[in-house]
Structure formats: C-alpha cells, structure tokens
VOPA-332894 format. One record per residue: residue in one letter; z, x, y of N, C-alpha, C in turn. Coordinates in Angstrom, 2 decimals. Layout:
BEGIN
<site><donu>a</donu><n_up>Z</n_up><n_east>X</n_east><n_north>Y</n_north><ca_up>Z</ca_up><ca_east>X</ca_east><ca_north>Y</ca_north><c_up>Z</c_up><c_east>X</c_east><c_north>Y</c_north></site>
...
# end
This chain:
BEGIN
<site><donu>x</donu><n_up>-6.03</n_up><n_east>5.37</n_east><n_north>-1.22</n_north><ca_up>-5.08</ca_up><ca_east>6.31</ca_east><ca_north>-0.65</ca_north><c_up>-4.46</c_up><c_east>7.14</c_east><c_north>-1.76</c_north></site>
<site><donu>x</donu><n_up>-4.49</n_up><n_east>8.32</n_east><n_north>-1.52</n_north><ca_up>-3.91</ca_up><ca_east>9.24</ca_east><ca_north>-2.43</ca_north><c_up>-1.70</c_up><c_east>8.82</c_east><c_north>-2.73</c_north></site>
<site><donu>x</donu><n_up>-1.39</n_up><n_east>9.05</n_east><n_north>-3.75</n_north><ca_up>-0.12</ca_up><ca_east>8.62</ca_east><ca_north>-4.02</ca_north><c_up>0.88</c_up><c_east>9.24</c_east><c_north>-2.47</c_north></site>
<site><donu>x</donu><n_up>1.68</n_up><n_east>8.48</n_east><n_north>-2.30</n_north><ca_up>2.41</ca_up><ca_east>8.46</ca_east><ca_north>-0.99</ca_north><c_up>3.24</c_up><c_east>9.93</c_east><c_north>-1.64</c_north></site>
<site><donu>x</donu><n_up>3.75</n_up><n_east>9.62</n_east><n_north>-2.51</n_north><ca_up>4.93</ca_up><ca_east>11.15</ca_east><ca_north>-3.05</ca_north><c_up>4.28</c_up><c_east>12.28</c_east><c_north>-2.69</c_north></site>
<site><donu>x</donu><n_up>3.55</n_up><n_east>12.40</n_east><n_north>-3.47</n_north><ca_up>2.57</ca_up><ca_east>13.54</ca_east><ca_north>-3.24</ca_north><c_up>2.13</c_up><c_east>14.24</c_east><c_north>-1.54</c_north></site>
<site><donu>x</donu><n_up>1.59</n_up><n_east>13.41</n_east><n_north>-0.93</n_north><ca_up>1.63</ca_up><ca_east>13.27</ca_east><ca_north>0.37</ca_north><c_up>3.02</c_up><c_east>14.33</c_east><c_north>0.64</c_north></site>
<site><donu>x</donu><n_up>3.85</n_up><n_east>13.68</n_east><n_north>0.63</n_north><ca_up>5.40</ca_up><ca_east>14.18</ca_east><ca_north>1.62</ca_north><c_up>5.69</c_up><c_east>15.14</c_east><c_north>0.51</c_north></site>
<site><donu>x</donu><n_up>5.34</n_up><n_east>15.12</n_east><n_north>-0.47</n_north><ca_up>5.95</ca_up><ca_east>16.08</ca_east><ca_north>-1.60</ca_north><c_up>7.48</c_up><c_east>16.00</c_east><c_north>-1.89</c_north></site>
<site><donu>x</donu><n_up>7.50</n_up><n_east>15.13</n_east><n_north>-1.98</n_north><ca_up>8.76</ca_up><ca_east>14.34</ca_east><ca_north>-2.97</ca_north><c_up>8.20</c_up><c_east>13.74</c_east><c_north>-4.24</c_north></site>
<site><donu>x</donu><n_up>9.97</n_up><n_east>12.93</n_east><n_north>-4.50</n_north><ca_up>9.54</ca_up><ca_east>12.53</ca_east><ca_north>-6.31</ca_north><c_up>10.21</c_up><c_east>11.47</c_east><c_north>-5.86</c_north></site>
<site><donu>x</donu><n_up>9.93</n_up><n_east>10.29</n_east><n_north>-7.26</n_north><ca_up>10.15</ca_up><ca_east>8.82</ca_east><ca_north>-6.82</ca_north><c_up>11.74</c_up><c_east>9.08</c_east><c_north>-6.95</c_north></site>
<site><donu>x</donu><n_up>12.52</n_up><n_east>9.79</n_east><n_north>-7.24</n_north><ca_up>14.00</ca_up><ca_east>9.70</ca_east><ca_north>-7.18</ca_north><c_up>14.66</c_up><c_east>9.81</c_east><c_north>-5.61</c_north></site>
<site><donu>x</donu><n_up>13.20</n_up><n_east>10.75</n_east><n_north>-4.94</n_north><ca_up>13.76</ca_up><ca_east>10.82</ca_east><ca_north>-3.56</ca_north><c_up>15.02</c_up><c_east>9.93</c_east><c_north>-3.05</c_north></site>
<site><donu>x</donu><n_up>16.01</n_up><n_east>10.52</n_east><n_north>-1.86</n_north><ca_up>16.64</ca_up><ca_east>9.75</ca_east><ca_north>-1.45</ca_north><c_up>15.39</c_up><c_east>9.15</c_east><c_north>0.36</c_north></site>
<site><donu>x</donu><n_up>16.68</n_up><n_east>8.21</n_east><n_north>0.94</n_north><ca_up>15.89</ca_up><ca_east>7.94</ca_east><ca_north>2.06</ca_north><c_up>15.71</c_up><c_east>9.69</c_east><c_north>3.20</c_north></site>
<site><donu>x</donu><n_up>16.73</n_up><n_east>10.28</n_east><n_north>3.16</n_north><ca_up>17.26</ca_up><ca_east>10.93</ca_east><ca_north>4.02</ca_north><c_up>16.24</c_up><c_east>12.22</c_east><c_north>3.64</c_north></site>
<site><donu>x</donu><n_up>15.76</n_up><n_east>12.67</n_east><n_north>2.08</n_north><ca_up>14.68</ca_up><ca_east>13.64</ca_east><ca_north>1.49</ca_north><c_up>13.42</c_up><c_east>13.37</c_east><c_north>2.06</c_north></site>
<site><donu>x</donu><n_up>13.54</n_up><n_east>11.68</n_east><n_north>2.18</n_north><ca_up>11.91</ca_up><ca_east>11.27</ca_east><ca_north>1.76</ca_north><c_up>11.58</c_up><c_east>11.72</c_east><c_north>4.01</c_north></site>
<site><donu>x</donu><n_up>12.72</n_up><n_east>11.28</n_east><n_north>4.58</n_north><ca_up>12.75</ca_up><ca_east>11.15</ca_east><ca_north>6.09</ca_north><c_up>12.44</c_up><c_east>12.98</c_east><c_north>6.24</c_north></site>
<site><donu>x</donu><n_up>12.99</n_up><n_east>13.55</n_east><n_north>5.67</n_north><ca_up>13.17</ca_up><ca_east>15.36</ca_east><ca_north>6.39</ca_north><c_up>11.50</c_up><c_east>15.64</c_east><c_north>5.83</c_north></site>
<site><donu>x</donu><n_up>11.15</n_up><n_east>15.21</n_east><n_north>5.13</n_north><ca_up>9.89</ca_up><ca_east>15.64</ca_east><ca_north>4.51</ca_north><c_up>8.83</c_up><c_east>15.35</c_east><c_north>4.96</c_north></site>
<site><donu>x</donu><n_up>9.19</n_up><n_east>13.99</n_east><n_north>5.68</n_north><ca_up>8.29</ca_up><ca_east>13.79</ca_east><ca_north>6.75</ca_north><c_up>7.92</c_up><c_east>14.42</c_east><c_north>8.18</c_north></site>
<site><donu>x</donu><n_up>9.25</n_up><n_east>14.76</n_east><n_north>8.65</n_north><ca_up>9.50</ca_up><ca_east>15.29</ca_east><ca_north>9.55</ca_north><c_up>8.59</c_up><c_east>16.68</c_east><c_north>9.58</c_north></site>
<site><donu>x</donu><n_up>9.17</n_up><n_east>17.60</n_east><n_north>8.39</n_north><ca_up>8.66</ca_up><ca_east>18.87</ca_east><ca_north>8.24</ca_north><c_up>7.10</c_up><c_east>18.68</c_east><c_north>8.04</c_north></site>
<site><donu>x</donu><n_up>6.27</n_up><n_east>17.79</n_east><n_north>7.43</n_north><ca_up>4.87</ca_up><ca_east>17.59</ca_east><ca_north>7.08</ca_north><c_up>4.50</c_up><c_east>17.15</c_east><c_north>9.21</c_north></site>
<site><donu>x</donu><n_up>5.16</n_up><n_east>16.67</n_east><n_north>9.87</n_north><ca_up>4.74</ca_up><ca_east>16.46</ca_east><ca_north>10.63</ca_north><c_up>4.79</c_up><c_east>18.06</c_east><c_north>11.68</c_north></site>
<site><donu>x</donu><n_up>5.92</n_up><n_east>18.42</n_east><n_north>11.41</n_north><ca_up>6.10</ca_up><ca_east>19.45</ca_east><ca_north>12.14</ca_north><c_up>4.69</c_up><c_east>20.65</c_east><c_north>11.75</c_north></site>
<site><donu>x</donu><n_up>3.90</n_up><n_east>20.49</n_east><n_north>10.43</n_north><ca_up>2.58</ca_up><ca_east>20.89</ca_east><ca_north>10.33</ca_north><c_up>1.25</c_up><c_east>20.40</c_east><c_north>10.67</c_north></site>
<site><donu>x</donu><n_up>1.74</n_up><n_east>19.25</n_east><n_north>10.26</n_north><ca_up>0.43</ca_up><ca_east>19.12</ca_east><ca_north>11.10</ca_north><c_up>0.43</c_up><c_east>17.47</c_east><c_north>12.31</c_north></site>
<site><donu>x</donu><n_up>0.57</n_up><n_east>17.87</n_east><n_north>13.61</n_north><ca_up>0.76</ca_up><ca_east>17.11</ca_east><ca_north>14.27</ca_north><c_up>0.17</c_up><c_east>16.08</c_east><c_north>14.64</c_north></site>
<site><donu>x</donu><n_up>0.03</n_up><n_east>15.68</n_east><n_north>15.27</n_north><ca_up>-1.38</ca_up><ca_east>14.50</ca_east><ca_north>15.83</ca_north><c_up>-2.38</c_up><c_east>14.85</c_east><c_north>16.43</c_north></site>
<site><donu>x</donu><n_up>-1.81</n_up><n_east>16.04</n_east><n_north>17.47</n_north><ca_up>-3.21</ca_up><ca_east>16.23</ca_east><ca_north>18.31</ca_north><c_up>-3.56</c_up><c_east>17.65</c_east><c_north>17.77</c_north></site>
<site><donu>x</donu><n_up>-3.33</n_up><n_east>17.99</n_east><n_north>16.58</n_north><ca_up>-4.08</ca_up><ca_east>19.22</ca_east><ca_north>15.81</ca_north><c_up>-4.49</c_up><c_east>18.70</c_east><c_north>14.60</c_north></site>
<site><donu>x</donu><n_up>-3.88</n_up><n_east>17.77</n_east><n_north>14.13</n_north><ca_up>-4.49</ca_up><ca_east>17.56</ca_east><ca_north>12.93</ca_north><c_up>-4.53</c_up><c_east>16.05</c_east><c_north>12.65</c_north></site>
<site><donu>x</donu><n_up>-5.32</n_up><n_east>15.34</n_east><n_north>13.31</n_north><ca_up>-4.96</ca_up><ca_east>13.57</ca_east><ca_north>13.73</ca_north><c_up>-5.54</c_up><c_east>13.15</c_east><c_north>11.94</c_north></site>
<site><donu>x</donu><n_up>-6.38</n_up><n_east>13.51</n_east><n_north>11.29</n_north><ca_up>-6.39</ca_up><ca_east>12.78</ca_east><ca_north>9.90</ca_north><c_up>-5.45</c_up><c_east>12.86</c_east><c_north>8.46</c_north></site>
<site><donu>x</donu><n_up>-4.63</n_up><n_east>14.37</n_east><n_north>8.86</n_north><ca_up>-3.72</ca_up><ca_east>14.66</ca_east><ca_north>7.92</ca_north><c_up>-2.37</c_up><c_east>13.78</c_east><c_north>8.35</c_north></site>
<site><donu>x</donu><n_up>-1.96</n_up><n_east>13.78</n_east><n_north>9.51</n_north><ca_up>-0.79</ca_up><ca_east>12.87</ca_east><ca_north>10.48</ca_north><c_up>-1.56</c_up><c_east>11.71</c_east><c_north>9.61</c_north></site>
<site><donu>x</donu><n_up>-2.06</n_up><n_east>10.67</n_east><n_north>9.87</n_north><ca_up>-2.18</ca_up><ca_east>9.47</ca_east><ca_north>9.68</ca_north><c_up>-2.05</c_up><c_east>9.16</c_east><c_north>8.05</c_north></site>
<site><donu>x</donu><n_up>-2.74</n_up><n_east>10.24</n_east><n_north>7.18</n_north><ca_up>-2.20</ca_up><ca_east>10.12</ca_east><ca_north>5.82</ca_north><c_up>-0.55</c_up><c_east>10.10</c_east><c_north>5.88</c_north></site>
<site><donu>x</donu><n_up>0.07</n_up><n_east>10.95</n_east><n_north>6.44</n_north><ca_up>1.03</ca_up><ca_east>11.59</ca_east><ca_north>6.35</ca_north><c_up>1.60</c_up><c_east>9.92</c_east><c_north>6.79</c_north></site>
<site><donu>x</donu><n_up>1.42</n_up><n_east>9.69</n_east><n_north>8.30</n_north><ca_up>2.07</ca_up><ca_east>8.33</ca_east><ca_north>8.55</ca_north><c_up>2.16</c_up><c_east>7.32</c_east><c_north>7.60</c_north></site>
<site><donu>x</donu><n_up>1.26</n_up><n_east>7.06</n_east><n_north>6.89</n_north><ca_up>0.78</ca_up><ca_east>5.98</ca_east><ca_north>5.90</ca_north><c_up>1.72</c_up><c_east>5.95</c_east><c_north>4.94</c_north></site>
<site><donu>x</donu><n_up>2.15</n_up><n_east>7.07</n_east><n_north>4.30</n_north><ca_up>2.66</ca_up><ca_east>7.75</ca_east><ca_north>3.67</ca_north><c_up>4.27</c_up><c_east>7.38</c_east><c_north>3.35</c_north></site>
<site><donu>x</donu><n_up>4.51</n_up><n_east>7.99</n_east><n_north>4.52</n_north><ca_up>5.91</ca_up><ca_east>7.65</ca_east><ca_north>5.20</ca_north><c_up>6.13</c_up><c_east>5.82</c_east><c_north>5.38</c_north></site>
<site><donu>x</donu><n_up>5.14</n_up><n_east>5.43</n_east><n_north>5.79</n_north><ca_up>5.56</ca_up><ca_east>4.04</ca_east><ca_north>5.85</ca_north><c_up>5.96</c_up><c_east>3.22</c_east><c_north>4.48</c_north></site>
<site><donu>x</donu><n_up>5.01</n_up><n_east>3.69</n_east><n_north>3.73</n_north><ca_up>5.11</ca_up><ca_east>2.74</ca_east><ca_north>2.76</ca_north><c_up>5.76</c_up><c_east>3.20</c_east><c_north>2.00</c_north></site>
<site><donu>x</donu><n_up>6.82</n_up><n_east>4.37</n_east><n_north>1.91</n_north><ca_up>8.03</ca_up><ca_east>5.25</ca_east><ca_north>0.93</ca_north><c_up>9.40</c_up><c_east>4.54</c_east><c_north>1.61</c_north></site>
<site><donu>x</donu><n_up>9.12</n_up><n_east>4.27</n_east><n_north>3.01</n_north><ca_up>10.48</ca_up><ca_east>4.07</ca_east><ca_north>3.82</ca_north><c_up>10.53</c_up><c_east>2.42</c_east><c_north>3.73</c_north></site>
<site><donu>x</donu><n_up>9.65</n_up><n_east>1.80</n_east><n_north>2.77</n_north><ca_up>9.94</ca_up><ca_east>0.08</ca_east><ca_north>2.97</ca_north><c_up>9.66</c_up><c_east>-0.24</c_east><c_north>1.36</c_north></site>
<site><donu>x</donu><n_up>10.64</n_up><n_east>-0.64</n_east><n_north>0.63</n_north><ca_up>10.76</ca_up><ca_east>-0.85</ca_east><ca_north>-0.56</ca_north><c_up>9.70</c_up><c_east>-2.07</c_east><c_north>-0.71</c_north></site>
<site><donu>x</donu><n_up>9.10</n_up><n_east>-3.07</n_east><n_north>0.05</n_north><ca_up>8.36</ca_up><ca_east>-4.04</ca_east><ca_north>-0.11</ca_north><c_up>6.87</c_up><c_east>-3.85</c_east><c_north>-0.49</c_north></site>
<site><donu>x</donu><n_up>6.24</n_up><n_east>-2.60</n_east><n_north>0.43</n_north><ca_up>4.95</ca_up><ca_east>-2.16</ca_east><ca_north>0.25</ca_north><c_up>5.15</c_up><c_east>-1.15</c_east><c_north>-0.53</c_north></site>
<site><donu>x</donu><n_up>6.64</n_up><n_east>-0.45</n_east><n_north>-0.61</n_north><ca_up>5.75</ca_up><ca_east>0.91</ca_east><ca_north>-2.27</ca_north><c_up>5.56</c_up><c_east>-0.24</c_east><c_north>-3.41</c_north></site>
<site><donu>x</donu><n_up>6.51</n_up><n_east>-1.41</n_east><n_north>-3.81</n_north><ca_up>6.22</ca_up><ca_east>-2.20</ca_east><ca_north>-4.60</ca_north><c_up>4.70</c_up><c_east>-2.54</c_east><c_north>-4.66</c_north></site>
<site><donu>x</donu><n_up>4.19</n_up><n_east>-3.24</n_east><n_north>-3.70</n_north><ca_up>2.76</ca_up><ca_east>-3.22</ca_east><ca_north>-3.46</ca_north><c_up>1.62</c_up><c_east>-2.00</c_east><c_north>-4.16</c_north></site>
<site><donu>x</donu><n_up>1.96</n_up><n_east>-1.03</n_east><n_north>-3.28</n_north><ca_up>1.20</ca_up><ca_east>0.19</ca_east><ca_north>-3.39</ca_north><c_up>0.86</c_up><c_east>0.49</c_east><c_north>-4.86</c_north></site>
<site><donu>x</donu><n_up>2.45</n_up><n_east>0.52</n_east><n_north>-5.36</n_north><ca_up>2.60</ca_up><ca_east>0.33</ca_east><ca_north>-6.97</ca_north><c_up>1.83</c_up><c_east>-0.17</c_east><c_north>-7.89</c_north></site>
<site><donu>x</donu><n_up>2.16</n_up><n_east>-1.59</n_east><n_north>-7.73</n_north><ca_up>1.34</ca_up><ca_east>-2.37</ca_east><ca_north>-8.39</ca_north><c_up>-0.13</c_up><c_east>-2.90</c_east><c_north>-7.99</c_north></site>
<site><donu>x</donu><n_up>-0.49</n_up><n_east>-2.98</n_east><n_north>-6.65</n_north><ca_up>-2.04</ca_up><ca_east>-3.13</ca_east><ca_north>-6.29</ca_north><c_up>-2.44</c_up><c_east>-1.84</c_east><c_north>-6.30</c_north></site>
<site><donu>x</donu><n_up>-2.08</n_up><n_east>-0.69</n_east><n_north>-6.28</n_north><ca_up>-2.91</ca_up><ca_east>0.47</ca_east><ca_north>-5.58</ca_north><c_up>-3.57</c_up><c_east>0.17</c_east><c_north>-4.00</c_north></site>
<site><donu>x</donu><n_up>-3.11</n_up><n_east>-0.74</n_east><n_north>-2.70</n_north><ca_up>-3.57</ca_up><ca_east>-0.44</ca_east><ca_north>-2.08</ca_north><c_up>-3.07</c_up><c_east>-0.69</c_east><c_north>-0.99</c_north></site>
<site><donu>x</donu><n_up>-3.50</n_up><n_east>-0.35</n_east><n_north>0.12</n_north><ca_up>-2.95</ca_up><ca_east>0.20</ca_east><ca_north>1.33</ca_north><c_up>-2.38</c_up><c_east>-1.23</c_east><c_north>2.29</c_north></site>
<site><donu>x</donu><n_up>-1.42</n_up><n_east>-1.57</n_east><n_north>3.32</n_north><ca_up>-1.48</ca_up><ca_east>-2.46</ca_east><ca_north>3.96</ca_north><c_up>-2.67</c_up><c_east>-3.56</c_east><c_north>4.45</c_north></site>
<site><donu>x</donu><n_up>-3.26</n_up><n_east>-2.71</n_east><n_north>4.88</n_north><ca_up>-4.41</ca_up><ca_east>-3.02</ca_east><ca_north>5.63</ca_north><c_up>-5.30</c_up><c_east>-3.66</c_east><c_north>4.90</c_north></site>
<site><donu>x</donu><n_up>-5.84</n_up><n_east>-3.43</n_east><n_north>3.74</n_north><ca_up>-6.67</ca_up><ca_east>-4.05</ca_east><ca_north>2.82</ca_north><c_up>-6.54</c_up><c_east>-4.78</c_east><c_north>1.63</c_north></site>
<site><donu>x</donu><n_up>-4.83</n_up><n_east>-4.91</n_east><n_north>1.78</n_north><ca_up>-4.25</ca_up><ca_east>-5.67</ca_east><ca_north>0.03</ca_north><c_up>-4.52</c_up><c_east>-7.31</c_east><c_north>0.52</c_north></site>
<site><donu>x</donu><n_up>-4.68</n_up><n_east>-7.52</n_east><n_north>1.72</n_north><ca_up>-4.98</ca_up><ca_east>-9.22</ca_east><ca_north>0.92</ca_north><c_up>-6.12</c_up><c_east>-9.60</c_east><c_north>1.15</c_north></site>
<site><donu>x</donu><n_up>-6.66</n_up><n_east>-8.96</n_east><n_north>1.50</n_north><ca_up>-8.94</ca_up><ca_east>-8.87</ca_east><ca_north>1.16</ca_north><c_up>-9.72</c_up><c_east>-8.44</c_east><c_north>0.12</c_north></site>
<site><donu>x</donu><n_up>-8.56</n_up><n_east>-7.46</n_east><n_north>-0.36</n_north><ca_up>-8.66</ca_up><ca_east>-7.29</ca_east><ca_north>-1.21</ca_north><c_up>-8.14</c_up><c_east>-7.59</c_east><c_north>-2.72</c_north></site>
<site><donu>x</donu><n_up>-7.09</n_up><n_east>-8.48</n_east><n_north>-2.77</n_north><ca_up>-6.31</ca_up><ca_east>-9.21</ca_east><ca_north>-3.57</ca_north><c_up>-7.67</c_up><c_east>-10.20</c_east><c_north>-3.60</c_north></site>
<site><donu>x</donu><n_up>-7.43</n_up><n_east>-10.96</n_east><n_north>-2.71</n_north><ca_up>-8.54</ca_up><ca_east>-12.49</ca_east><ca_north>-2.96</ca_north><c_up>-9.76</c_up><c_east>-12.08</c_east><c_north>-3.29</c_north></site>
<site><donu>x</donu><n_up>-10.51</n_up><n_east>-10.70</n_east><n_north>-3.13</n_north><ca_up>-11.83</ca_up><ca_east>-10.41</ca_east><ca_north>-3.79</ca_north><c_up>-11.39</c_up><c_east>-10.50</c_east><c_north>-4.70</c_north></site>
<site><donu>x</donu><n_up>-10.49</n_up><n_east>-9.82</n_east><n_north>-5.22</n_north><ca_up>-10.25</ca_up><ca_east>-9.54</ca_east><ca_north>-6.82</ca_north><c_up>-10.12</c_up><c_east>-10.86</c_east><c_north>-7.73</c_north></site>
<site><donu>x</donu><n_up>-9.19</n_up><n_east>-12.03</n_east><n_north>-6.98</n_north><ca_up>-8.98</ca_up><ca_east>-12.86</ca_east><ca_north>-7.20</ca_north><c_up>-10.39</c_up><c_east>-13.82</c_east><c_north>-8.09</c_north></site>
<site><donu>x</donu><n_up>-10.79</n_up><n_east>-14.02</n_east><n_north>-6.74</n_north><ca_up>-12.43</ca_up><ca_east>-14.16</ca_east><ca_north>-6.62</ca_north><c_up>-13.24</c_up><c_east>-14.01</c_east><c_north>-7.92</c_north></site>
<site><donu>x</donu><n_up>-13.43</n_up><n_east>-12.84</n_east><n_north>-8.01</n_north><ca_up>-14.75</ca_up><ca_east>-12.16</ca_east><ca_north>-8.96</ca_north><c_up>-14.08</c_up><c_east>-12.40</c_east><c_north>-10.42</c_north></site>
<site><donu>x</donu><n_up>-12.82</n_up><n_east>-12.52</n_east><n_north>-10.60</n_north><ca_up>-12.38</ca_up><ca_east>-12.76</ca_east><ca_north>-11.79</ca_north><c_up>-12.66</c_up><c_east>-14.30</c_east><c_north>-12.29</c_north></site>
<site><donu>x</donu><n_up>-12.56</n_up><n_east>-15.54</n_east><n_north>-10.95</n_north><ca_up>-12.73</ca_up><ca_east>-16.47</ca_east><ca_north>-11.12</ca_north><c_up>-13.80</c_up><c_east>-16.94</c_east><c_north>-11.71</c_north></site>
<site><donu>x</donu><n_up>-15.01</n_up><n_east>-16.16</n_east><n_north>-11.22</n_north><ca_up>-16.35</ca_up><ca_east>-16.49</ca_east><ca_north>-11.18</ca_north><c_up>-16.59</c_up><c_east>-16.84</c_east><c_north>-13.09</c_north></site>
<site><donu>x</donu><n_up>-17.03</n_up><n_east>-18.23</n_east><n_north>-13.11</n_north><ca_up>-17.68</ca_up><ca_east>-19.24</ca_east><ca_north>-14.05</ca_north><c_up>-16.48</c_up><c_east>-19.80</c_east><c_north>-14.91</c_north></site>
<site><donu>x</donu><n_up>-14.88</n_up><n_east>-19.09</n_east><n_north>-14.26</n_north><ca_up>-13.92</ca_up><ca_east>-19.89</ca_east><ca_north>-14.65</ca_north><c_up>-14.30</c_up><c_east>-21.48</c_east><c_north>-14.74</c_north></site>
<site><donu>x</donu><n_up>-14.01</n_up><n_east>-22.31</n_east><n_north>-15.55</n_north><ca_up>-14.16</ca_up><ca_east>-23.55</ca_east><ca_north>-15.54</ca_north><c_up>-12.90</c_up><c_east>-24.50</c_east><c_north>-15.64</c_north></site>
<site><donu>x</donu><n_up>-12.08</n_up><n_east>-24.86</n_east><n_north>-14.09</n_north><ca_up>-10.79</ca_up><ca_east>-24.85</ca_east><ca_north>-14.12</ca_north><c_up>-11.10</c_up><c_east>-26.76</c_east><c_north>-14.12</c_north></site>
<site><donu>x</donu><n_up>-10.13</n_up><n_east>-27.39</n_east><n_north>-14.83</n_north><ca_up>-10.05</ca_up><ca_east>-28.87</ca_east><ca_north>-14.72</ca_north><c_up>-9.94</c_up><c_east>-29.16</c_east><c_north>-12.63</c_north></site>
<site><donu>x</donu><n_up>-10.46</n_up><n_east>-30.77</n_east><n_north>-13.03</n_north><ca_up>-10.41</ca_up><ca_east>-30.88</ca_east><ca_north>-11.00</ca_north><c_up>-8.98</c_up><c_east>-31.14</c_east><c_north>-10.77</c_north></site>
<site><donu>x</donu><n_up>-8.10</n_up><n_east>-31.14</n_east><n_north>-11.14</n_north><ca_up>-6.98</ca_up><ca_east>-31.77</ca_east><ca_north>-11.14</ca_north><c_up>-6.20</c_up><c_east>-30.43</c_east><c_north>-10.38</c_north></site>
<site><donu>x</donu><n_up>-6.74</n_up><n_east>-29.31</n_east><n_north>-11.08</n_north><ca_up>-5.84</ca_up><ca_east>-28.35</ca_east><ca_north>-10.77</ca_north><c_up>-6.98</c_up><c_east>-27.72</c_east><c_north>-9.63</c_north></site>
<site><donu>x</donu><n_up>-8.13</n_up><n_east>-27.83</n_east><n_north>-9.76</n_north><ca_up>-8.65</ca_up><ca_east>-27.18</ca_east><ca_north>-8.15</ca_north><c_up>-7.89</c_up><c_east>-28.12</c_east><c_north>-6.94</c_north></site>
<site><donu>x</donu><n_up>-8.10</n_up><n_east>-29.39</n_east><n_north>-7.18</n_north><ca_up>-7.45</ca_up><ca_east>-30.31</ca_east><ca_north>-6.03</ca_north><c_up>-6.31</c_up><c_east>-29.63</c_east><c_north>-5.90</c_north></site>
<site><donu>x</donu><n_up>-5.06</n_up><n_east>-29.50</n_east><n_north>-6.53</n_north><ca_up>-3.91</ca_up><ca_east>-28.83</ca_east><ca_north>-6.44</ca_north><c_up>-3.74</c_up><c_east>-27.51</c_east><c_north>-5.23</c_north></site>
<site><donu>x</donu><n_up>-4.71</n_up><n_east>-26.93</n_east><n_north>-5.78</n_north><ca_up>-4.66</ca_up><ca_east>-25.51</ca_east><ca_north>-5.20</ca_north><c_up>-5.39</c_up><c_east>-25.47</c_east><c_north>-3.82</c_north></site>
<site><donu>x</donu><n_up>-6.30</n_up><n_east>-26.85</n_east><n_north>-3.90</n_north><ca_up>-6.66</ca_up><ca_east>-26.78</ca_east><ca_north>-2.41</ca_north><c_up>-5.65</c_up><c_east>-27.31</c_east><c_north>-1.45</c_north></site>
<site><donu>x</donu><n_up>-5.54</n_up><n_east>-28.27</n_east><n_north>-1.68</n_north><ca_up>-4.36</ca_up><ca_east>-28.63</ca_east><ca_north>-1.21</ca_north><c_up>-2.91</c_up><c_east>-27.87</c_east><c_north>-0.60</c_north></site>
<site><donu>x</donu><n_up>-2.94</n_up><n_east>-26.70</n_east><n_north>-1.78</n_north><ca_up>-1.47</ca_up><ca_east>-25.77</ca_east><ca_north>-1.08</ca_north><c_up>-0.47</c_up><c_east>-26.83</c_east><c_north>-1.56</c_north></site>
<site><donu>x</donu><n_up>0.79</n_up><n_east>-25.46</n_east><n_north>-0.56</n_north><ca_up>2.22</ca_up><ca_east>-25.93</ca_east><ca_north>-1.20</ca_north><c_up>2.28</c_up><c_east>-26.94</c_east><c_north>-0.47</c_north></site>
# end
C-alpha cells in the first residue's frame, strides 16, 4: 500500500480533525460508485491514520491489516529456516503462554 499521508495529503504532524476534512474532501472526489478503487485506497488510508495502533503497524511492518499476520509469520518463518534452536526452547514456544 502506498504511504497513508500521501493518500489524504497530509503530513505526519496532521491533527485528527486535518487528517478527518481530508478525507472527507478526497472522498468528496472520488466517491464509491465513480471511483470504487481510489475510495478504497482512500478508505484504507483513513483507517489506519485515524487508529494510532495500525499506523504503528503500517510503520513498522509496512503492511496493511489484512495481511500483517500472514505475513509476519511468513517472515517469521523463512528467517527461521536451518535456525538450530535448543529443544528446550522449541518445547517452550510450542507450548505458548
């Protein structure tokens, strides 16, 4: 996904109330039923500027709701591969909290 700021055309100083009118006005261009793939960037956008939990995310994974924990554990994954972890600590981790 292209950077959310950019999108709404704000800056990370935005307030909530900048980041909200900017949405508004990006919507007021391009709507849903004229422009349903620019709206859904645009939505995406907006979501994850208006919830301090996923820009953190976005931030630091680069990626979208939808695909950060399939894509976390691939990542996870492929890094693991020929790790040679003691059994003590695989048992651990299978196990969980």
């Amino acid at each position: 996904m292209q950077d959310p700021l950019e999108i709404l055309g704000v800056t990370a100083g935005s307030s909530e109330a900048d980041i909200r009118q900017a949405y508004l006005q990006k919507v007021r261009e391009f709507p849903p039923d004229r422009a349903p793939e620019q709206f859904a960037q645009i939505r995406a956008a907006y979501d994850i500027l208006r919830n301090p939990a996923r820009l953190r995310e976005h931030r630091i994974l680069g990626l979208s709701a939808q695909d950060s924990i399939a894509r976390l554990s691939a990542d996870i994954r492929a890094r693991l591969v020929g790790v040679d972890l003691p059994t003590d600590t695989l048992l651990m981790l299978a196990e969980g909290p």
